[in-house]
C-alpha positions as CSV (number, residue, x, y, z in Angstrom):
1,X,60.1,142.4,47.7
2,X,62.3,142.0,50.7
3,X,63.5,138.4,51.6
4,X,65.4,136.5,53.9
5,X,68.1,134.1,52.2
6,X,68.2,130.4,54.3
7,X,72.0,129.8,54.6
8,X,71.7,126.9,51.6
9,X,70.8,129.7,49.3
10,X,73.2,132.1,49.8
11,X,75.9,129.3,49.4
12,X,74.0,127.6,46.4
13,X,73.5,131.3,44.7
14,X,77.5,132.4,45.2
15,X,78.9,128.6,44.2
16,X,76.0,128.3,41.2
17,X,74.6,125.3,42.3
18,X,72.8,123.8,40.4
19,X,70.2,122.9,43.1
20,X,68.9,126.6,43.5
21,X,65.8,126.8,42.1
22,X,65.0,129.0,39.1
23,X,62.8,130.9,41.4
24,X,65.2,132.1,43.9
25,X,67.5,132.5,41.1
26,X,65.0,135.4,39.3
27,X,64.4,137.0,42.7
28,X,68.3,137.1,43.7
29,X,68.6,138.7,39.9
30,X,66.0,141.4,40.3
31,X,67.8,144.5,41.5
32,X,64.0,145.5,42.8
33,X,64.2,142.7,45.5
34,X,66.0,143.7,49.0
35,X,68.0,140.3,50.1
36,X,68.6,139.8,54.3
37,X,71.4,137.3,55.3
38,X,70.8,136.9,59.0
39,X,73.9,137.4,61.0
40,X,73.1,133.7,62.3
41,X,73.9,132.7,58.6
42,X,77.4,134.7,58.7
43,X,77.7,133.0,62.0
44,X,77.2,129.1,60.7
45,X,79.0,129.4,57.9
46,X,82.0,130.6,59.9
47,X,81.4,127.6,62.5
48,X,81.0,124.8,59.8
49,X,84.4,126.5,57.9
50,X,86.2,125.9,61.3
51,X,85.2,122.5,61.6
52,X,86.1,121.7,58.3
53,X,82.4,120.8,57.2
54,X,82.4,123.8,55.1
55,X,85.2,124.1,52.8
56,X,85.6,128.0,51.4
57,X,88.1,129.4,48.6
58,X,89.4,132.3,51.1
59,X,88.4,132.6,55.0
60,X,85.6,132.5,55.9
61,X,85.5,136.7,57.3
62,X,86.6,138.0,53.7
63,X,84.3,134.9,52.2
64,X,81.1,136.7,53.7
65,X,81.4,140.2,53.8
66,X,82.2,139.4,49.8
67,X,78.7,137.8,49.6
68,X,77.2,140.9,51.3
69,X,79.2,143.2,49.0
70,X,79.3,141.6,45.7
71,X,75.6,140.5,45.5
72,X,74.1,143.7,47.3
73,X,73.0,141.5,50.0
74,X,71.7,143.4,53.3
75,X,73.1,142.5,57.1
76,X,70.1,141.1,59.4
77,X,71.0,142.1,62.9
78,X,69.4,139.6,65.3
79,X,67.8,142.1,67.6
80,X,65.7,140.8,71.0
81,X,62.3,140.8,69.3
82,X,63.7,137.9,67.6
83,X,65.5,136.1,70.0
84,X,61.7,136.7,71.9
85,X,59.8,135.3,69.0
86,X,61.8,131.9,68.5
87,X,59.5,131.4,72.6
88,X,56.3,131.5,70.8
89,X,58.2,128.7,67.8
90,X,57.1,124.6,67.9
91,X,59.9,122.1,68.3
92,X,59.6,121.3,64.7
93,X,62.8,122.2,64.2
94,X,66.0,121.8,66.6
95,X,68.5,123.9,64.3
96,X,68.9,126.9,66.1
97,X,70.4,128.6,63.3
98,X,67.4,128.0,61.1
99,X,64.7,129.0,64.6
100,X,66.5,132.3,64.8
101,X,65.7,132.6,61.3
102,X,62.2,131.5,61.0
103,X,61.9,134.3,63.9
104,X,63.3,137.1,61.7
105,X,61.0,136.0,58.8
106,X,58.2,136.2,61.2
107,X,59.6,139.5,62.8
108,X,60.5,141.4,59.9
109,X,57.0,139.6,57.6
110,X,59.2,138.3,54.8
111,X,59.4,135.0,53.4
112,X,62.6,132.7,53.4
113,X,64.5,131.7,50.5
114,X,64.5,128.0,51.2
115,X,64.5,124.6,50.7
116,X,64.2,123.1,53.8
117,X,60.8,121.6,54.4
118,X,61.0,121.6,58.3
119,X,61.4,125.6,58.0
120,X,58.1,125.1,55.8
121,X,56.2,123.5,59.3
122,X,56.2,127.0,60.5
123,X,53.9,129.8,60.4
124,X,56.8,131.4,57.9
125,X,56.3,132.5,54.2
126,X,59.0,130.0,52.1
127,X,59.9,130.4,48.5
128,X,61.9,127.8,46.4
């Protein structure tokens, strides 16, 4: 299975909170499954850190390329078809960090790892 991780999850997963499903928590274990973390993600969490609505135990460069390293977790460039796709997207959803990812998800035809019910509005495969 290849997946998309919503920025929540990739958080939740590398603090162990408690609020990541058991679901997500099987398919983050299986060493079968192939785990994105759009660059959008990399790019919030960096943006939150900065404005202090993120606090992180080391900055927030080393904090993600650990997640990517550590867990196994693949780079997702965001390349034009998805920038394209987020055109064809309803206003369901204002976050553009979550429409960039919906896009990939469409793009790439791989469910998001996610809780957000908004994200579930969307013509997008979610697991939680």
């Amino acid at each position: 299975m290849q997946a998309l991780l919503d920025t929540h999850a990739l958080l939740w997963w590398v603090t162990n909170d408690p609020q990541l499903s058991k679901t997500v928590r099987d398919i983050i274990t299986d060493s079968n499954n192939t785990l994105y973390v759009s660059v959008a993600s990399s790019w919030e969490i960096i943006v939150k850190a900065k404005t202090g609505k993120l606090p992180l135990p080391e900055p927030a460069t080393q904090f993600i390329q650990s997640c990517l390293t550590v867990n196994r977790f693949e780079s997702m460039a965001i390349e034009i078809a998805h920038v394209l796709q987020i055109d064809q997207l309803p206003d369901h959803h204002k976050d553009p960090f979550d429409r960039i990812l919906i896009a990939q998800a469409q793009v790439g035809n791989m469910p998001i790892l996610t809780i957000d019910r908004l994200i579930a509005q969307y013509p997008v495969s979610t697991i939680w």
